[in-house]
C-alpha positions as CSV (number, residue, x, y, z in Angstrom):
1,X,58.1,12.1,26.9
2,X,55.5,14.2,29.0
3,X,55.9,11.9,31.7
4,X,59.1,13.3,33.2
5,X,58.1,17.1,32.3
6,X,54.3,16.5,34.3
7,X,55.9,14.6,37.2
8,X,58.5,17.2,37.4
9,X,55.6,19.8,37.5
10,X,53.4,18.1,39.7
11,X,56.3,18.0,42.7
12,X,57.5,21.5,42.1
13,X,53.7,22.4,42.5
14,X,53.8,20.7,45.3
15,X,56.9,22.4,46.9
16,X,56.2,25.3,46.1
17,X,52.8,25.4,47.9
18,X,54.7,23.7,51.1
19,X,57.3,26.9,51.0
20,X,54.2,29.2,50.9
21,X,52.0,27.8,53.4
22,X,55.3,27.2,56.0
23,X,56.9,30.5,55.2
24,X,53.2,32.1,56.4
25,X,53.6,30.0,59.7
26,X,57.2,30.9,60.4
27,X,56.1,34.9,59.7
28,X,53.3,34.7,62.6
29,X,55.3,32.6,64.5
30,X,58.5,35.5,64.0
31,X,56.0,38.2,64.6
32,X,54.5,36.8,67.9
33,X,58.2,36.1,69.0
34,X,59.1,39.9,68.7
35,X,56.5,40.8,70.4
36,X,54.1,41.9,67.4
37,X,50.9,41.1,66.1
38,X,50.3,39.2,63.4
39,X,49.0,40.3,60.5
40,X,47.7,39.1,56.9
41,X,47.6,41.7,54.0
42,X,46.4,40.4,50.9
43,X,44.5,42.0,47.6
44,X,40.7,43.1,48.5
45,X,38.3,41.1,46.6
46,X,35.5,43.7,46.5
47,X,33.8,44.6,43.1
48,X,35.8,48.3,43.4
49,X,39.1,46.6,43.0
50,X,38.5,44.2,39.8
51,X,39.8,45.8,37.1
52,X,40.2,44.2,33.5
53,X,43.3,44.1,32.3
54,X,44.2,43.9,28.3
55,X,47.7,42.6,28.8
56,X,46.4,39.4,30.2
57,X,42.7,39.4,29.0
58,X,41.7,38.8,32.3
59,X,40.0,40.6,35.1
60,X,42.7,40.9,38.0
61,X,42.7,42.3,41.1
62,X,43.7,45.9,41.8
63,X,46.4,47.8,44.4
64,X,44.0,47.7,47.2
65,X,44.6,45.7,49.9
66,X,43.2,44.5,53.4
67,X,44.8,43.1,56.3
68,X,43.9,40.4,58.7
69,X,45.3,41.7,62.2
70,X,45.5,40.0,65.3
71,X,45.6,43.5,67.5
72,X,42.3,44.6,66.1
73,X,39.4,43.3,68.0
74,X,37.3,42.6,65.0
75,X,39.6,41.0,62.8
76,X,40.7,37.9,65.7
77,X,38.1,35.6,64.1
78,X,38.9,35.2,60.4
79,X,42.4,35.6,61.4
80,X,42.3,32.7,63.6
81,X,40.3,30.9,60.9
82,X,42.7,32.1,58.3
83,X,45.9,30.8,60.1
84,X,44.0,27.6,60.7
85,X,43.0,26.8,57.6
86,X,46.7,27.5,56.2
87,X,47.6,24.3,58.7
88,X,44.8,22.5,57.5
89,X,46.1,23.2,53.7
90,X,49.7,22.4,55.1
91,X,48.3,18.6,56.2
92,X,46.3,17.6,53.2
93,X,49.2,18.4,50.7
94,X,51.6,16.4,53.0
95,X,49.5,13.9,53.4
96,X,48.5,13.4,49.7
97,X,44.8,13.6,51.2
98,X,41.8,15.6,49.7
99,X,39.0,17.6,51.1
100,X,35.9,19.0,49.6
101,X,34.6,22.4,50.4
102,X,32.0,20.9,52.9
103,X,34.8,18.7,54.5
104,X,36.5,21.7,55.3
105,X,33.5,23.0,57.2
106,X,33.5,20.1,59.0
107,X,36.8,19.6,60.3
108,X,37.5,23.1,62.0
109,X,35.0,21.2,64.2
110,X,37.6,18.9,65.1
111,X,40.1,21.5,66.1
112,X,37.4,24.0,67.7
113,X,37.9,26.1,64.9
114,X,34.1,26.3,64.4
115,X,32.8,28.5,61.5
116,X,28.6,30.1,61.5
117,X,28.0,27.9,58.1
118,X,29.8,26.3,55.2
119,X,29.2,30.3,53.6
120,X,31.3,31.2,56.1
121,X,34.6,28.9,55.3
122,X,34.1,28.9,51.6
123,X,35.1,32.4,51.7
124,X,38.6,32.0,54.1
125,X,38.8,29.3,51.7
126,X,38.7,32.1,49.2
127,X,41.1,34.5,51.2
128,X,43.7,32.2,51.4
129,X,43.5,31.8,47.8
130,X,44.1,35.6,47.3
131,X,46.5,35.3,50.0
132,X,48.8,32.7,48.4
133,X,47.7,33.3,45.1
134,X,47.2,29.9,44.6
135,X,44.0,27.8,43.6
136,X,41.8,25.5,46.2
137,X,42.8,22.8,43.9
138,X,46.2,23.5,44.6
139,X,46.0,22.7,48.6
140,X,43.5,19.9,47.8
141,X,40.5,21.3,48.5
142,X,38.0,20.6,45.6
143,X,34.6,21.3,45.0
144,X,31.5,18.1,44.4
145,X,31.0,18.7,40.9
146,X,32.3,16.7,38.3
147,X,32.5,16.4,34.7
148,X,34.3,13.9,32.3
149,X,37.1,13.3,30.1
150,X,37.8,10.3,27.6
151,X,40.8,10.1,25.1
152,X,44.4,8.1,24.5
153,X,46.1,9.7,27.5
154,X,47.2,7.6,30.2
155,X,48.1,8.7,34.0
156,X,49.6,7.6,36.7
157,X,48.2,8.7,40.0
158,X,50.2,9.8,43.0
159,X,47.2,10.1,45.4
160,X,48.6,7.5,48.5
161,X,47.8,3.7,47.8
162,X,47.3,4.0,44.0
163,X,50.7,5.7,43.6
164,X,52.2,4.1,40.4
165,X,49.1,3.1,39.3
166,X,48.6,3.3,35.9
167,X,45.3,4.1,33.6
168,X,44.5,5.0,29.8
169,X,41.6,7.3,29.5
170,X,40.3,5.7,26.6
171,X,39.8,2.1,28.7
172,X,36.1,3.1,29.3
173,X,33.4,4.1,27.1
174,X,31.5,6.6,29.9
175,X,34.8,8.5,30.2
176,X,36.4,9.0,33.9
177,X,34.9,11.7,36.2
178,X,37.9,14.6,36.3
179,X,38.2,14.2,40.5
180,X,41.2,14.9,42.5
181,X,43.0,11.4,42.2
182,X,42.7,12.3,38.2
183,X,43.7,16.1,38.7
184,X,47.2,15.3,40.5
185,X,47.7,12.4,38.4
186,X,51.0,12.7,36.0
187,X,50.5,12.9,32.8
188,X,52.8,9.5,31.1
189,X,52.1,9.4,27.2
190,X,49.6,10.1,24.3
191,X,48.8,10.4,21.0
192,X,46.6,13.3,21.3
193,X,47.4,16.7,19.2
194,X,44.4,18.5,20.5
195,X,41.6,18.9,23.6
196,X,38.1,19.2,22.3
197,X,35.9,20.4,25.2
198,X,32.0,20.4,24.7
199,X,29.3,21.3,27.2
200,X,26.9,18.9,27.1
201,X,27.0,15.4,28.4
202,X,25.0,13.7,25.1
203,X,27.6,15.2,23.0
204,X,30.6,13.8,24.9
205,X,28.7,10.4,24.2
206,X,27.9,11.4,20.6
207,X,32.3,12.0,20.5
208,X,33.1,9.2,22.0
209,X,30.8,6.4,20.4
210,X,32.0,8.2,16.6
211,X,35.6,8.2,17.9
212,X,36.5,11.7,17.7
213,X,39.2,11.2,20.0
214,X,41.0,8.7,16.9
215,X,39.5,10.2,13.9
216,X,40.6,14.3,15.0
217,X,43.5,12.6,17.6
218,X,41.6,14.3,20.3
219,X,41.6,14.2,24.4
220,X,37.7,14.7,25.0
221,X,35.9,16.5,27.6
222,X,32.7,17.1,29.1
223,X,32.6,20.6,30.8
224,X,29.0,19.6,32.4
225,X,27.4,23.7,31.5
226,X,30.0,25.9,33.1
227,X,33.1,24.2,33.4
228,X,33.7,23.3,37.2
229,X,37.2,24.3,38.2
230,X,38.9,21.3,38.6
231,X,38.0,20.9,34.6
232,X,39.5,24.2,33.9
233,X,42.2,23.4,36.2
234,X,42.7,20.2,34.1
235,X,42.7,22.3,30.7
236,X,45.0,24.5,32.0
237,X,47.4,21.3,32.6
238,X,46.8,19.5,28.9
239,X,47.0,22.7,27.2
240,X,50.5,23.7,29.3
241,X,51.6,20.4,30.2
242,X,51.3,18.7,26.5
243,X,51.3,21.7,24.6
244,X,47.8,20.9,23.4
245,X,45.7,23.3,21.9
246,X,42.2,24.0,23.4
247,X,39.1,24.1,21.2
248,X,36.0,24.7,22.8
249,X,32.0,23.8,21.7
250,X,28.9,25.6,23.5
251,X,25.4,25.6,22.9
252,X,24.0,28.4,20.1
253,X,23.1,31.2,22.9
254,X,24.8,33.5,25.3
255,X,25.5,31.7,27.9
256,X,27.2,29.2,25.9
257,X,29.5,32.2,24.7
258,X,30.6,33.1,28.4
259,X,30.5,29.4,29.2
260,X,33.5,29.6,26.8
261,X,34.8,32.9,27.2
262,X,35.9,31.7,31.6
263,X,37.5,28.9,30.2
264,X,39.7,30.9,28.2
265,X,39.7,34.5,30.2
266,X,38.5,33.7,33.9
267,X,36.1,34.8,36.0
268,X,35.4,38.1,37.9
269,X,35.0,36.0,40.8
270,X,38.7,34.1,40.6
271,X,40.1,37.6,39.7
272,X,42.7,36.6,41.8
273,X,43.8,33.9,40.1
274,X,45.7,32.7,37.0
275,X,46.2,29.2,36.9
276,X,42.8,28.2,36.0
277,X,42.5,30.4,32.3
278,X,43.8,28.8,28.8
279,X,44.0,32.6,27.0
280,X,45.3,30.7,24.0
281,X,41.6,28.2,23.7
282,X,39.5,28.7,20.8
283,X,36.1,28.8,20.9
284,X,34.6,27.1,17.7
285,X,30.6,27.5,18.1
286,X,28.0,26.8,17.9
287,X,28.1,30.4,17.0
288,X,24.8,32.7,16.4
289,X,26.1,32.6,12.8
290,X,26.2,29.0,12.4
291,X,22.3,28.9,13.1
292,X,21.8,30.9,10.2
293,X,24.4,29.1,8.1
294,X,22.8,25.5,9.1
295,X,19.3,26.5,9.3
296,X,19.4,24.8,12.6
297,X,16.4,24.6,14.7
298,X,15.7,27.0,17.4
299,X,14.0,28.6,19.6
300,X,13.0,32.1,20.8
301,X,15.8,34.2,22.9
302,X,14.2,35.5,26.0
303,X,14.0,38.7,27.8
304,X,16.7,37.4,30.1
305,X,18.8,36.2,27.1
306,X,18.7,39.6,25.2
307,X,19.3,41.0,28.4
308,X,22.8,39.1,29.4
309,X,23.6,39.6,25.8
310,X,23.4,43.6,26.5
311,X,25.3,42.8,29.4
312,X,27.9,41.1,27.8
313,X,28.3,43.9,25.0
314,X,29.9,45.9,27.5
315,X,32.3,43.5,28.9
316,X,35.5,44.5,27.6
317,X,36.5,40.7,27.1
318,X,33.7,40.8,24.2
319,X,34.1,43.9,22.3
320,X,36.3,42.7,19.4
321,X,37.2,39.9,16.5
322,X,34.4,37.0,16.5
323,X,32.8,37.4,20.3
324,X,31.1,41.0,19.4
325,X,30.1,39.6,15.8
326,X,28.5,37.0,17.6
327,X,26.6,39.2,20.3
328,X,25.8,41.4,17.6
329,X,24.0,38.4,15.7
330,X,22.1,36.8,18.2
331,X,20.4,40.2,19.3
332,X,19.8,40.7,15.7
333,X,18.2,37.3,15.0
334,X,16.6,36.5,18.1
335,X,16.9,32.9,18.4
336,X,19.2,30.8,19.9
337,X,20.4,26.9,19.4
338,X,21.8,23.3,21.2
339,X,24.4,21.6,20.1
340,X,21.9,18.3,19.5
341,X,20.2,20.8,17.1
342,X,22.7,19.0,14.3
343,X,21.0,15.6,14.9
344,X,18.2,17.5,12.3
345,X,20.7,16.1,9.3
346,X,21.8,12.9,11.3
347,X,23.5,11.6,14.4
348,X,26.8,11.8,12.7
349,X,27.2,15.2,11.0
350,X,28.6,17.2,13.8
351,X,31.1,14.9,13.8
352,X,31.5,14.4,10.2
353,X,30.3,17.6,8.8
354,X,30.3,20.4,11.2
355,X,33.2,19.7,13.7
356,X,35.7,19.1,10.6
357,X,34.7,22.4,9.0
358,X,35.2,24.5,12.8
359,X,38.4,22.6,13.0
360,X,39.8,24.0,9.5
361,X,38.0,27.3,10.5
362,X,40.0,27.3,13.7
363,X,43.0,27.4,11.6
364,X,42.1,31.1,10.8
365,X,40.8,32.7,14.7
């Protein structure tokens, strides 16, 4: 049963962070006692030190390194903030509480740990990130954004006064916005052999109303455009969790590729971080060649769409198998497509026609 595998997970996530956060206190605490100063050292996130790396299909960060010290005169401020925010980590995780990246801001207030803007603490929250090597999500910080997720799964939260609490996904027709108490839920049953992500909202609607989630035996989710990372973060956990596979649906253009491509391989930006990639996902279309196989409706690609399609030529993430083919075809043809372009043959064929073809097509990537 997954329930006693996810609530296993979720506490040894939860002890683990605790051992990391307290074993950085007890080191500044050891090094003051000696008589030292204490220091940070963790991998430099600059541009120079992102490399890509084939192994994992992933950009990671490089041997560089930069250190936080309290003896040098310019590096006593985000030390201080760095060290403080560590605490602050230490006492939402205890606490079962949650922050949002603003709230964070806000409270250093309350301690006189005062940062210039929120700019300003979004990026210690960043270097404490690189530092433990750990997601925000992790130390329950999470971001505003939101996007939804509808299927037979059902939870049980462990945020404080709902711990026990159980829900089934499928209990309301809007879906449930993928927030913190639904991130650190556990994971008790379902019938679900697959995740089908999609990027628009209409779609998720269009799934849910045609029962995709019964009909393919599917958890479904809205990644609202570029999946926000408590979405990935929640992929990552059906696809590892419940040994689900991940299938993803963009729009026909570029940016739908990439939209796909950082749920599967990451970001440049969270090059420092693993637990927010699926490497085994599949992304399914709406491919430039699917436009041309469905005659699909479209429109003209812009200079900025040709241009990010250049751009992504060159990403070594997108130089082989189906991602290249792709590029190669959409600079070729010129146009690109939506998802509700299907609704040309009917409100039902991407479910009944075109998602049951990508699914047997799937088989094959």
């Amino acid at each position: 049963m997954p329930s006693k595998d996810s609530k296993n997970l979720v506490k040894a996530r939860k002890q683990e962070l605790l051992a990391l956060l307290r074993q950085l206190g007890k080191n500044t605490y050891d090094e003051v006692n000696e008589g030292k100063f204490p220091q940070f050292v963790f991998p430099s996130r600059s541009v120079s030190n992102i490399v890509y790396d084939p192994r994992v299909k992933q950009y990671v960060l490089g041997k560089n390194n930069v250190k936080r010290s309290a003896g040098n005169i310019k590096h006593i401020r985000p030390f201080t903030q760095l060290l403080w925010l560590a605490y602050f980590a230490d006492k939402l995780v205890t606490e079962g509480k949650t922050s949002t990246l603003r709230d964070v801001y806000y409270s250093s207030q309350a301690d006189n740990m005062e940062f210039v803007d929120q700019s300003e603490s979004d990026e210690i929250i960043t270097d404490l990130e690189a530092l433990l090597t750990k997601a925000r999500e992790d130390f329950m910080v999470y971001p505003e954004d939101r996007s939804e997720i509808f299927g037979d799964l059902t939870i049980e939260y462990t945020v404080p006064g709902y711990e026990g609490q159980r829900l089934n996904l499928s209990s309301h027709p809007d879906g449930y916005a993928i927030g913190p108490s639904l991130s650190t839920s556990q994971f008790v049953e379902t019938s679900a052999e697959m995740v089908i992500a999609v990027e628009k909202g209409g779609i998720f609607t269009r799934f849910v109303q045609e029962k995709v989630h019964k009909k393919y035996k599917a958890i479904i989710i809205d990644t609202n455009g570029q999946a926000p990372r408590s979405t990935r973060f929640m992929l990552k956990r059906l696809n590892k969790e419940l040994n689900l596979p991940v299938y993803l649906m963009t729009d026909g253009d570029v940016y739908g590729e990439h939209i796909a491509m950082v749920v599967i391989s990451g970001s440049a930006n969270a090059a420092h971080l693993r637990e927010l990639t699926v490497p085994t996902a599949k992304w399914v279309g709406v491919w430039a060649s699917d436009i041309v196989k469905y005659k699909l409706p479209t429109d003209p690609m812009t200079e900025a769409d040709i241009k990010r399609a250049q751009e992504l030529k060159k990403d070594p993430r997108y130089t082989a198998g189906v991602w290249q083919r792709e590029l190669d075809i959409y600079l070729k043809i010129k146009r690109k497509s939506e998802l509700e372009a299907f609704s040309k043959y009917g409100l039902t064929f991407i479910v009944d026609n075109y998602l049951k073809e990508k699914m047997q097509e799937a088989k094959s990537l």
